[in-house]
C-alpha positions as CSV (number, residue, x, y, z in Angstrom):
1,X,0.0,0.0,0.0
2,X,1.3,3.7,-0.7
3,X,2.6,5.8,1.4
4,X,0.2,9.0,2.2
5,X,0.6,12.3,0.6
6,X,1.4,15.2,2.5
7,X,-1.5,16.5,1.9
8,X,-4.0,13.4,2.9
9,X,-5.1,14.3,6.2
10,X,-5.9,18.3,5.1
11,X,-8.0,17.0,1.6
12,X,-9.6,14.0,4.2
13,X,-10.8,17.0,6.5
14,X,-12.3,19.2,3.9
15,X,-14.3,16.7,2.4
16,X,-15.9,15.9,5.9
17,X,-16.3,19.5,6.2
18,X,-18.4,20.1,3.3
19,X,-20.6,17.1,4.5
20,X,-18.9,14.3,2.7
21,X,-18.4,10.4,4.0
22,X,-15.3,9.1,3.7
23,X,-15.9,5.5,2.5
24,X,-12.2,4.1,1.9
25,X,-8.7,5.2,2.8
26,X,-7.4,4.5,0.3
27,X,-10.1,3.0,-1.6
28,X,-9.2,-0.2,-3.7
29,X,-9.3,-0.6,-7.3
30,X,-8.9,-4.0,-9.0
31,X,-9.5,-5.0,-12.6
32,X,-8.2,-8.2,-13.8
33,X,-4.6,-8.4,-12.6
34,X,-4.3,-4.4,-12.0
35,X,-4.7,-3.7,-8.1
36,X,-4.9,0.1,-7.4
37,X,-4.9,2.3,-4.3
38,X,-6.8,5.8,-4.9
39,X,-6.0,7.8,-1.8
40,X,-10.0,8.2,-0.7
41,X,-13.1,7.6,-1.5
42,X,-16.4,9.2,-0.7
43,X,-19.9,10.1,-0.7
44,X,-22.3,12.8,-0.3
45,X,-26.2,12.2,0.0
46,X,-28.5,14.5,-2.8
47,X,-31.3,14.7,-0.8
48,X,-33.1,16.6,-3.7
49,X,-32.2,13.3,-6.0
50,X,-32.6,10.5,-2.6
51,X,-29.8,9.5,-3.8
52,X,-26.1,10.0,-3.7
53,X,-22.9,11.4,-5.0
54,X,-19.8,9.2,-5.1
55,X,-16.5,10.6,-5.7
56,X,-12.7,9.2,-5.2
57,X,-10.0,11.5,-5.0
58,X,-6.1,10.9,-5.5
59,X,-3.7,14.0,-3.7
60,X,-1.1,15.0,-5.3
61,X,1.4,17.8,-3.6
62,X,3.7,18.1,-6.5
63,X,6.4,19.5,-4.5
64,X,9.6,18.2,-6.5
65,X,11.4,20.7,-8.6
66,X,10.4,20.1,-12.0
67,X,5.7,20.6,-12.2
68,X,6.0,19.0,-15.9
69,X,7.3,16.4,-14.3
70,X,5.2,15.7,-11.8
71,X,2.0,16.1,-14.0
72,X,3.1,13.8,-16.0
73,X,3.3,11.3,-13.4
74,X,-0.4,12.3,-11.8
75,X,-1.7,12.8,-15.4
76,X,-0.6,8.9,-15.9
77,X,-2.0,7.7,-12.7
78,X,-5.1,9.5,-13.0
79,X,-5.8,8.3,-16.6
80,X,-5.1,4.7,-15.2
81,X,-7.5,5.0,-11.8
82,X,-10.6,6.7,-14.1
83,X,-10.5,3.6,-16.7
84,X,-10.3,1.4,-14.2
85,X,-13.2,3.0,-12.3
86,X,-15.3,3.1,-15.6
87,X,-15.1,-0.4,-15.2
88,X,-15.6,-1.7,-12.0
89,X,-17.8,1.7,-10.4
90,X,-18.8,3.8,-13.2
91,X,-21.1,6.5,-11.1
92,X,-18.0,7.2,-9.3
93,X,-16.4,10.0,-10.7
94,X,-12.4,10.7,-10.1
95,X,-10.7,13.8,-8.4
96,X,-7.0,15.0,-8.4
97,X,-6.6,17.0,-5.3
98,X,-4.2,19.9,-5.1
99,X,-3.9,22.6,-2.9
100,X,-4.5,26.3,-3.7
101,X,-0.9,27.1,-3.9
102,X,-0.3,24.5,-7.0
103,X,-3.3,25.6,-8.6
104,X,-2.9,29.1,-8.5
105,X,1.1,29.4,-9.6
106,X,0.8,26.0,-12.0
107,X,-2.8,25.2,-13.0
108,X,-3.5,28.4,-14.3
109,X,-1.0,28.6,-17.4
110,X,-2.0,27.7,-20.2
111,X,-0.5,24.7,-20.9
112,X,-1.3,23.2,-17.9
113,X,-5.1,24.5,-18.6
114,X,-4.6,22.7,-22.1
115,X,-3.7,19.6,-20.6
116,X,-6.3,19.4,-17.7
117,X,-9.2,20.4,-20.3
118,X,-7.5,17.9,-23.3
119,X,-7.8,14.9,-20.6
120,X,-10.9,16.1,-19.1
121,X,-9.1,16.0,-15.9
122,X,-11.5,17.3,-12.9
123,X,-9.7,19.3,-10.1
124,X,-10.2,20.0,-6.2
125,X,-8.4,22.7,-5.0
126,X,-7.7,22.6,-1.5
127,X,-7.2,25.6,1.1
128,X,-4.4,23.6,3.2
129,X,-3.6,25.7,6.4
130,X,-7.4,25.7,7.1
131,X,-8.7,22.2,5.5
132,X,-11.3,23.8,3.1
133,X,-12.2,23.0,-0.5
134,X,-11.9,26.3,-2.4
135,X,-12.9,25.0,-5.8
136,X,-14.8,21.6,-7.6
137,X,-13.3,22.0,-11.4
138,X,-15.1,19.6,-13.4
C-alpha cells in the first residue's frame, strides 16, 4: 500500500467539512490483474435526488522541482484510476486533489489549462492551512 501524501489528512478534513463520508482510505481498485490504491473515496447524499454522489479522490502535492514532471506522473495515474473505475464503479467519478498554492502558480497557465481540459481531468483545489475545498473543477 502507498505511502500517504502530504496533503491526505488536510484533503480528508475538507471533504468531511463540506458534509462528505469518507468511505475508503485508500479506496481499492482492481481490474483483472491491475490492483490500485486511490487515496480516498467518498460520498455525499443529494437529498433533492434520494440519492447519492460518489466521488474518489487521488492527492497530489507536486512538490519536486520540475511541475511537468510531476504532472506527467499524476496525469498517468489519474488516466489509469478513471479507466479502471469506468469499469468496475462507473457512477464514481475521479478527483485530483491539489492545494490552492499549486493551482494558482501552476494550474492556471496555459498549458497546464490545455492539458487538464484535453484529458478532461476534474480538479479539487484545496485551502491547506485551514482544511477547506476552495474549488470543484469539473
Amino acid at each position: 500500500m502507498p505511502a500517504k501524501d502530504l496533503y491526505h489528512d488536510a484533503v480528508k478534513q475538507a471533504l468531511i467539512k463540506e458534509g462528505w463520508t469518507i468511505t475508503a482510505d485508500p479506496y481499492t481498485v482492481e481490474y483483472e490483474e491491475f490492483k490500485v490504491f486511490v487515496d480516498l473515496a467518498a460520498e455525499c447524499s443529494l437529498a433533492a435526488e434520494r440519492g447519492s454522489q460518489k466521488i474518489a479522490v487521488e492527492i497530489k502535492t507536486f512538490l519536486r522541482p520540475s511541475f511537468v514532471r510531476e504532472l506527467e506522473n499524476a496525469l498517468g495515474q489519474y488516466i489509469l484510476y478513471r479507466n479502471l473505475l469506468s469499469v468496475t464503479d462507473p457512477e464514481r467519478e475521479l478527483y485530483l486533489a491539489v492545494s490552492d498554492r499549486i493551482y494558482n502558480n501552476f494550474f492556471l497557465k496555459k498549458a497546464s489549462q490545455f492539458i487538464v481540459n484535453q484529458n478532461q481531468i476534474s480538479i479539487l483545489v484545496v485551502e491547506i492551512q485551514s482544511e477547506v475545498i476552495s474549488q470543484w473543477i469539473r
